[in-house]
C-alpha positions in Angstrom: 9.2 -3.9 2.1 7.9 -3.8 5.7 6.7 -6.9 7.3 8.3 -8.9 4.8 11.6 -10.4 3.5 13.3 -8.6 0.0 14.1 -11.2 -2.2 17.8 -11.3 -3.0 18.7 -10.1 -6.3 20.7 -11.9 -8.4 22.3 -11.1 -11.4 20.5 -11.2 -14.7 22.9 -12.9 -17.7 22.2 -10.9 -20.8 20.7 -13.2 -24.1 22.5 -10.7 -26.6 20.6 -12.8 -29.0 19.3 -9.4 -30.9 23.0 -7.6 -30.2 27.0 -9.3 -29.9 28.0 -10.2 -26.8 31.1 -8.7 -27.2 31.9 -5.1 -25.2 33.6 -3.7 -28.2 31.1 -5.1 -30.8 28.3 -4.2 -28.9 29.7 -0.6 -28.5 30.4 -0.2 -32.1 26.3 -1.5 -32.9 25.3 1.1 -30.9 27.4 3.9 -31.8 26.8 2.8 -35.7 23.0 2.9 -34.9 23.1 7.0 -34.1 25.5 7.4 -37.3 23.3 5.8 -39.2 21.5 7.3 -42.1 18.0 6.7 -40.5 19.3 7.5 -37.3 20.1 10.8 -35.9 23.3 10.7 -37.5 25.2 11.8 -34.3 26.2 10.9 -30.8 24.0 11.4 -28.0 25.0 15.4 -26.6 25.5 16.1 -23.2 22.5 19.2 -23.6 19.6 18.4 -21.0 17.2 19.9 -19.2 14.1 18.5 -16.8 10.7 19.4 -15.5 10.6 17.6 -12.4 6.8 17.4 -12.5 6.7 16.0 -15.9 7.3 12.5 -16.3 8.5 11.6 -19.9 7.4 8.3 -21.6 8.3 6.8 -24.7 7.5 3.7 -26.3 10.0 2.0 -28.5 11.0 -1.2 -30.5 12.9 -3.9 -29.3 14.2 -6.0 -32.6 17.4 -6.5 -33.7 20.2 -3.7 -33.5 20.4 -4.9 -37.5 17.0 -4.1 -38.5 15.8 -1.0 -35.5 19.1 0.2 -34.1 18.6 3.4 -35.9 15.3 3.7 -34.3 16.9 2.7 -30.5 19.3 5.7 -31.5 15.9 8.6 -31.9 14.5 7.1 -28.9 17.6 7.3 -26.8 18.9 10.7 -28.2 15.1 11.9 -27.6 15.1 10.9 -24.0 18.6 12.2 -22.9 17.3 15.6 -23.1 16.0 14.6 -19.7 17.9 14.3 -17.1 17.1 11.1 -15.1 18.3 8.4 -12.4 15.6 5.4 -13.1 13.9 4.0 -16.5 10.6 2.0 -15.4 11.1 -0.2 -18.6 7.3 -2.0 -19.5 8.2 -4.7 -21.8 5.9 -7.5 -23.5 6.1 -11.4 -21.8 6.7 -13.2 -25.5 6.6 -16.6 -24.2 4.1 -16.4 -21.5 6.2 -17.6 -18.9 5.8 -16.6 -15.5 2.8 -17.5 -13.3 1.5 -13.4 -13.3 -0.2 -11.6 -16.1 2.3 -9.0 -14.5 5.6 -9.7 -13.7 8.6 -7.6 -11.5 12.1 -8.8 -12.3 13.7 -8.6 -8.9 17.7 -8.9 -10.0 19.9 -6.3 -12.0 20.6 -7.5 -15.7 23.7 -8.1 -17.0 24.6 -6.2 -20.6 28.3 -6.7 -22.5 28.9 -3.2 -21.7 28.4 -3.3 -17.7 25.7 -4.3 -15.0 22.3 -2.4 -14.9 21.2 -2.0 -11.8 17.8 -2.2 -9.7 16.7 0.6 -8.4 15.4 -0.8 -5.0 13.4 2.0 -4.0 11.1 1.9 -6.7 11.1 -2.2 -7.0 9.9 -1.7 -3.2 7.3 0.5 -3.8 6.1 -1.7 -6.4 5.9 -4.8 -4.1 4.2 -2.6 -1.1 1.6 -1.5 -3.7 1.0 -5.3 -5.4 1.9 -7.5 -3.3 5.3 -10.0 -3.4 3.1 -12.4 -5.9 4.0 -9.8 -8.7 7.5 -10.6 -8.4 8.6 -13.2 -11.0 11.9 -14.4 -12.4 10.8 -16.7 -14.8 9.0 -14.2 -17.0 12.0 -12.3 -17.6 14.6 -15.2 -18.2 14.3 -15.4 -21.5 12.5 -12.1 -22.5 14.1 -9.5 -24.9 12.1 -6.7 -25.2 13.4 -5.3 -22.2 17.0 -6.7 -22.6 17.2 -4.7 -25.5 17.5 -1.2 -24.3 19.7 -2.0 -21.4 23.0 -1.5 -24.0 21.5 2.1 -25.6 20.7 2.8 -21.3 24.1 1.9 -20.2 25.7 3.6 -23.0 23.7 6.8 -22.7 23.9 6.8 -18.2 26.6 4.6 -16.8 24.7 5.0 -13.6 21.5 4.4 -14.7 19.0 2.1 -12.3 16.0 0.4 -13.6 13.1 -1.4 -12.6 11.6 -4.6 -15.7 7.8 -4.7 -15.7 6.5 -7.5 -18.2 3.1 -7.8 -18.9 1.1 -10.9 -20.9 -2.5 -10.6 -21.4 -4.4 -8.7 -19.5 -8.4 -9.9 -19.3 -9.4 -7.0 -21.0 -9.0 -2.9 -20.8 -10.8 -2.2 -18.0 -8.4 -4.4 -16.1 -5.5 -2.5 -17.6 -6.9 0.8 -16.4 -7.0 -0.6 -12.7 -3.5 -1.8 -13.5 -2.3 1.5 -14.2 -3.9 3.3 -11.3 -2.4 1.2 -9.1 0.7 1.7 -11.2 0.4 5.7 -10.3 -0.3 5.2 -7.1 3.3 3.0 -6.7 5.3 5.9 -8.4 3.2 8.6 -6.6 4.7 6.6 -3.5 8.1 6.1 -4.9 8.5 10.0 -6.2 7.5 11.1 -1.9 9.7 8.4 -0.8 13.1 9.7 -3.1 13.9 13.1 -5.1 15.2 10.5 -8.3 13.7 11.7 -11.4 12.2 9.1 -13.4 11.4 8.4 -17.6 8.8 5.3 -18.8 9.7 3.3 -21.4 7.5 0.7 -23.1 7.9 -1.3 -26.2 6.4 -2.8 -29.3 7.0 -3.9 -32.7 4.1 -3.6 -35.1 3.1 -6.0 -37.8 5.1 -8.9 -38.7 4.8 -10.1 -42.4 6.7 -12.4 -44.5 7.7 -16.4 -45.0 9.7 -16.4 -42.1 6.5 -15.5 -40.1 5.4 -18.5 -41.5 2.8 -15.7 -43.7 1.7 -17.9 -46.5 -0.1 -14.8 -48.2 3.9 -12.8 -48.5 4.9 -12.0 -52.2 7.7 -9.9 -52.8 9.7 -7.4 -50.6 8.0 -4.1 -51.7 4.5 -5.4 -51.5 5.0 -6.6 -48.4 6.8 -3.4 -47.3 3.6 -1.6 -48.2 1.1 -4.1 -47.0 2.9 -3.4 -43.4 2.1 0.0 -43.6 -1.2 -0.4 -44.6 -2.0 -2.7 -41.6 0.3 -0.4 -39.3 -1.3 3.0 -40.4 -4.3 2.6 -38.0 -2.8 1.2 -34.9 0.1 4.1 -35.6 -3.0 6.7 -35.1 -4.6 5.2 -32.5 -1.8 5.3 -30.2 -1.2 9.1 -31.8 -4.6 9.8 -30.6 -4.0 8.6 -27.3 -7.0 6.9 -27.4 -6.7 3.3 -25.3 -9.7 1.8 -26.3 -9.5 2.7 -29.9 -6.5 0.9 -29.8 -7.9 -2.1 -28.0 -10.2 -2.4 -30.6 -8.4 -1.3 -33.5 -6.0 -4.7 -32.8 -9.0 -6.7 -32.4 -10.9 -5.7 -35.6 -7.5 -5.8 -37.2 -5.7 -8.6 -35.7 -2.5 -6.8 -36.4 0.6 -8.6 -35.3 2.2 -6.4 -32.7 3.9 -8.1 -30.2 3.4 -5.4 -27.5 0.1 -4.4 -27.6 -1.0 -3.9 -23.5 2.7 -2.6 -22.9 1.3 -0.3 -25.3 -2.1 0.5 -23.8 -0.2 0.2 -20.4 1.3 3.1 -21.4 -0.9 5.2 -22.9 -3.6 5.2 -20.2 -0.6 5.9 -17.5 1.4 8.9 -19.1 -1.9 10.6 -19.0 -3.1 9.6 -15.7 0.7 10.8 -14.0 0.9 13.6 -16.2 -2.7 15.0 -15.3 -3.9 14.7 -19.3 -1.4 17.2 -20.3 1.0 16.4 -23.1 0.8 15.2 -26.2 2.1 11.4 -28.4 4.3 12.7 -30.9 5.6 10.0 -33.7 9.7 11.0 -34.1 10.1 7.8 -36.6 8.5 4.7 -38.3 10.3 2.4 -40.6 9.6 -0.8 -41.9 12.3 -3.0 -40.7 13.6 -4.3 -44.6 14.0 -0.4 -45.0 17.0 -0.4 -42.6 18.1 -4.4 -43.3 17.0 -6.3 -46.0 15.9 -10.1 -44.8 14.8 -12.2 -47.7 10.9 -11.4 -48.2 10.8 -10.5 -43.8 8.9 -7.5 -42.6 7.9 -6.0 -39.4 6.9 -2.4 -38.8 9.0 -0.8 -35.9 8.4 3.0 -34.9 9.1 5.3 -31.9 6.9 7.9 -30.5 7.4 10.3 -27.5 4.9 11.7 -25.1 5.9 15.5 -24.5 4.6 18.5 -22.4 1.8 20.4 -24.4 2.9 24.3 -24.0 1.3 27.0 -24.9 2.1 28.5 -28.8 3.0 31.6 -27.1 6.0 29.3 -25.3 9.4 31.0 -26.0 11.9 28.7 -23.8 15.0 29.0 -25.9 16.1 25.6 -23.6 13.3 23.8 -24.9 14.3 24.5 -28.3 18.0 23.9 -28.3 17.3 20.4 -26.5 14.3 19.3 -28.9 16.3 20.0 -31.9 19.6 18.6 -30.9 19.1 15.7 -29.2 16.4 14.2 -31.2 17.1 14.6 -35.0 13.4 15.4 -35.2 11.5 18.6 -34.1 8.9 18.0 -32.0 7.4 21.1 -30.7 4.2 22.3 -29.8 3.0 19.5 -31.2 4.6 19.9 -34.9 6.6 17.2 -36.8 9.5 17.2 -39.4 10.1 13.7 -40.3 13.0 12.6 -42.8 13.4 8.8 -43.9 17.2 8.8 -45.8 18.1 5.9 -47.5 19.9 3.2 -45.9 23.9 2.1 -46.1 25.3 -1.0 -44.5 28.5 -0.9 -42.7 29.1 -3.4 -40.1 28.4 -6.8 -38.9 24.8 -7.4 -37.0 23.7 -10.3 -33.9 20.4 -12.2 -35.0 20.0 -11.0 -39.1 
């Protein structure tokens, strides 16, 4: 940060309101979460490969281990077919704290299982490009959606580093497309500056529905499982379209509940703008959150999708396939889907249900 002073990072305590704060407990949450029967039903495997010039992004929930762990599990399995050093993590400002519409944590965050570092370089690169206004620890005190993959990160890379980007409202899209170009130009400057390789994750839960979201209209769990999907079902292929402003408006027509909606768009408009338009959002899994945990009359749609390399048809890489198949649970190859939903079998204790 030249001509200025870094801002000494200090250390982040973890909520673990959505997760135990226990090491063991917190270990056995996430290890249940890939076992589980709408999970990938097995461990992370130690297969990778990486295309340096591809960036992968992936958005993701960030509920309750209870209710999307399983989900956590696909995202994480899907992205450790990748080998990587840094996670930019784009996460949604819940409580609107913060003075910045944009917000850099500048501290490494504390999880049950172990520390989670900053990674400086890109943190820097991020200040050079925006200015020390963007930095902001308020935002993030009290803010989960980021919090919330930090266990799955630590547990997948015990070395992993990380930079938390939390983003309120934005005035309106064409501000978020400025936001983003700037945004490539900070990790065009951070990928000359260092040879770490670097993944995107960015997160949002989809509608909430039910009594306990004060919902006066709720009626019984499977109507209001299938009411979720209904609302969900358009936002689900607007993002699949990657189409930003159908989005945009798609929320505002619909007023659909998701708590993560620019982190969303954020997203979108970047992974095509670093990846040169090529690739493709692929959806590996979407679950109403009663269909993994039951909570009285409570719903909320929660779903991950990935953003992969678009090869040609022709594309024989027996690398590719091994890693897509096994480390995902899903195929998701040029562009085609196998999805499975399983029932669902409770078998330990969950934080925040």
């Amino acid at each position: 940060m030249a001509g200025s002073t870094r801002p000494k990072s200090n250390l982040r305590s973890a909520l673990c309101y959505y997760y135990s704060s226990d090491k063991s407990e917190c270990l056995q949450e996430i290890v249940s979460s890939y076992l589980h029967r709408l999970g990938p039903r097995q461990l992370p495997t130690q297969l990778a490969w990486t295309d340096i010039s591809f960036i992968p992004c992936m958005l993701v929930p960030h509920g309750a281990y209870c209710d999307s762990g399983p989900l956590y599990a696909h995202a994480y399995s899907w992205i450790n077919s990748f080998l990587f050093d840094t996670v930019l993590i784009i996460g949604t400002n819940h409580s609107g704290a913060g003075s910045s519409k944009m917000s850099l944590s500048p501290d490494s965050w504390q999880t049950p299982i172990g520390t989670v570092d900053i990674d400086m370089d890109l943190f820097d690169a991020f200040v050079s490009m925006f200015g020390e206004t963007i930095i902001d620890r308020e935002a993030h005190r009290t803010e989960h959606s980021i919090e919330n993959q930090l266990p799955f990160l630590k547990h997948l890379r015990s070395d992993v580093k990380f930079v938390a980007l939390s983003f309120s409202r934005l005035k309106d899209l064409t501000q978020g497309h400025q936001t983003c170009q700037q945004i490539q130009k900070t990790i065009q400057l951070y990928r000359q500056r260092t040879s770490k390789r670097l993944v995107i994750v960015s997160t949002t839960d989809y509608t909430h529905y039910g009594p306990g979201y004060n919902d006066i209209h709720a009626r019984n769990l499977s109507e209001n499982e299938e009411y979720a999907r209904v609302l969900d079902k358009p936002i689900l292929q607007s993002i699949l379209s990657n189409d930003a402003s159908q989005l945009f408006e798609t929320q505002r027509t619909t007023q659909n509940s998701m708590c993560g909606l620019w982190p969303s768009l954020i997203i979108m408009i970047l992974s095509r703008l670093l990846n040169e338009n090529k690739g493709q959002w692929n959806l590996l899994c979407y679950h109403v959150s009663s269909e993994v945990m039951k909570r009285g009359n409570d719903v909320c749609g929660i779903m991950h999708v990935e953003r992969i390399r678009q090869y040609n048809n022709n594309d024989d890489d027996d690398t590719l396939h091994r890693s897509s198949s096994l480390t995902t649970g899903v195929i998701c190859y040029h562009g085609k889907q196998i999805l499975t939903v399983r029932s669902f079998t409770r078998s330990l204790r969950f934080y925040h249900c």
